[in-house]
N, C-alpha and C positions, 0 to 999 in steps of 0.2 A: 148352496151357500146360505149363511143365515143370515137373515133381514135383518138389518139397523134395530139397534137396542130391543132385540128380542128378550121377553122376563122369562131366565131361564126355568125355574119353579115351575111357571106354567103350561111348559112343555111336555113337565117329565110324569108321566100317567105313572099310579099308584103309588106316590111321593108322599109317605106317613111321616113325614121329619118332624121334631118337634122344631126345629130352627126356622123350615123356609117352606113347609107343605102350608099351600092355600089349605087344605082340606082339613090339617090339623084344629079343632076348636081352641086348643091350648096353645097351640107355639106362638114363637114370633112373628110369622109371616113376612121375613124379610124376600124382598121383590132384588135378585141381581139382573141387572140389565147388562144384557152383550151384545156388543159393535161386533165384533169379529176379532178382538185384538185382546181386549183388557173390558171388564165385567168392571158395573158400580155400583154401589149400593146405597140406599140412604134411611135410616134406622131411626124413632123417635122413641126414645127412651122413657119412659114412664116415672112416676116419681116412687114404686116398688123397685123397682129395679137398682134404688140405691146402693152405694156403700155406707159404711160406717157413718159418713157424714151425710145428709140429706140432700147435698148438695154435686154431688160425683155419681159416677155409672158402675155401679160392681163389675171389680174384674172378672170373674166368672163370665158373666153377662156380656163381655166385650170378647174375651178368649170366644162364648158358643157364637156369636153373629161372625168373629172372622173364618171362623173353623166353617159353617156353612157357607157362607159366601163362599170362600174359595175351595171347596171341593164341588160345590156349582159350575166354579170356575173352570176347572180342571174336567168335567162331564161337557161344556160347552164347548173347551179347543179338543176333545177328543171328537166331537161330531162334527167338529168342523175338520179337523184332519182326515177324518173317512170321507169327506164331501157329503155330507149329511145334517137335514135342517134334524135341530135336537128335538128328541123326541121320536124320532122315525125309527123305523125298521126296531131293530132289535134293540135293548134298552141298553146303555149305554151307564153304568155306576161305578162311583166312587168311594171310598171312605179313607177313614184319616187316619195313615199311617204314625203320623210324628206332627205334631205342634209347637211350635216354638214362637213365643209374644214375647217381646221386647215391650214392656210399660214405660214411655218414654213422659208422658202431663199427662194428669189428670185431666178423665173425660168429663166436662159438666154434664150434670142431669138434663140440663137446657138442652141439649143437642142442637141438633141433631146428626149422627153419626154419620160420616160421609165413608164409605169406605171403597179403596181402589184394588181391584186383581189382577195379577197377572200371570198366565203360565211362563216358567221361564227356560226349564226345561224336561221335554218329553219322553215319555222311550212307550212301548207295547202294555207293560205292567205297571210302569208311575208318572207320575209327573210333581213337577216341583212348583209352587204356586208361591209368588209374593205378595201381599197385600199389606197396604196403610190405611191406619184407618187414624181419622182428624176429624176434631169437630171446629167450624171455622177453618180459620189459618192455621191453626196448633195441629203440629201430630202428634197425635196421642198413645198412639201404638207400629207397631210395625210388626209383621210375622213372616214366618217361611212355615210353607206346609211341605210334605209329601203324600199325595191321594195314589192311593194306591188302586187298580183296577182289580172287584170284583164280577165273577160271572154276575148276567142279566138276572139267574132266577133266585140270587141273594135277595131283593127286593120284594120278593111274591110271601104274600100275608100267608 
């Protein structure tokens, strides 16, 4: 079983993502934290990371942090459905079949980006991930993924 808000990133050995690899110099380094149920994340937006206005988060920039988060998401209920802490045994990966963001308010630059996941549903080869992501009380976005499972040695540099 996996320990209380395990930082899924951290688990996953040879993890080059630009989104969510600690190891990345360049990425974001977004940190998803997993209970066992639903993955969180919280994001602090830079003031490059603008839109048009100096004052809002580029959609881009919101589309890549929910699209990592929740294919995070989607590799943590898959090790947990084997009964396996993440990271074990054979590596366990996902990538992102279909995106779909719903821009609901404007994200302030201020953040900070709180974003929730959740697999909703499973099978052998995908899983279907919902995530919101709100800064404050506003929801700013809401998405549906589908992560699709790749073999482990997709991964290998």
């Amino acid at each position: 079983m996996t320990p209380l808000m395990t930082i899924i990133q951290h688990q996953m050995a040879g993890n080059h993502c630009f989104g969510c690899s600690p190891d990345n110099p360049h990425g974001h380094h977004i940190q998803s934290h997993w209970d066992g149920e639903c993955a969180t994340c919280t994001f602090a937006p830079q003031p490059w990371h603008c839109a048009g206005s100096p004052n809002f988060v580029y959609g881009g920039l919101i589309a890549s942090v929910i699209d990592c988060h929740s294919i995070c998401t989607a590799i943590a209920d898959a090790y947990q459905r084997g009964g396996r802490a993440i990271g074990s045994g054979e590596g366990i990966l996902y990538v992102t079949g279909r995106l779909d963001i719903n821009y609901l308010a404007a994200a302030p630059i201020a953040g900070p980006l709180q974003l929730q996941a959740r697999v909703t549903e499973a099978s052998a080869r995908k899983s279907l991930v919902s995530c919101d992501l709100r800064v404050g009380d506003t929801l700013c976005a809401q998405a549906a993924v589908v992560a699709v499972k790749v073999p482990a040695s997709w991964g290998d540099a």
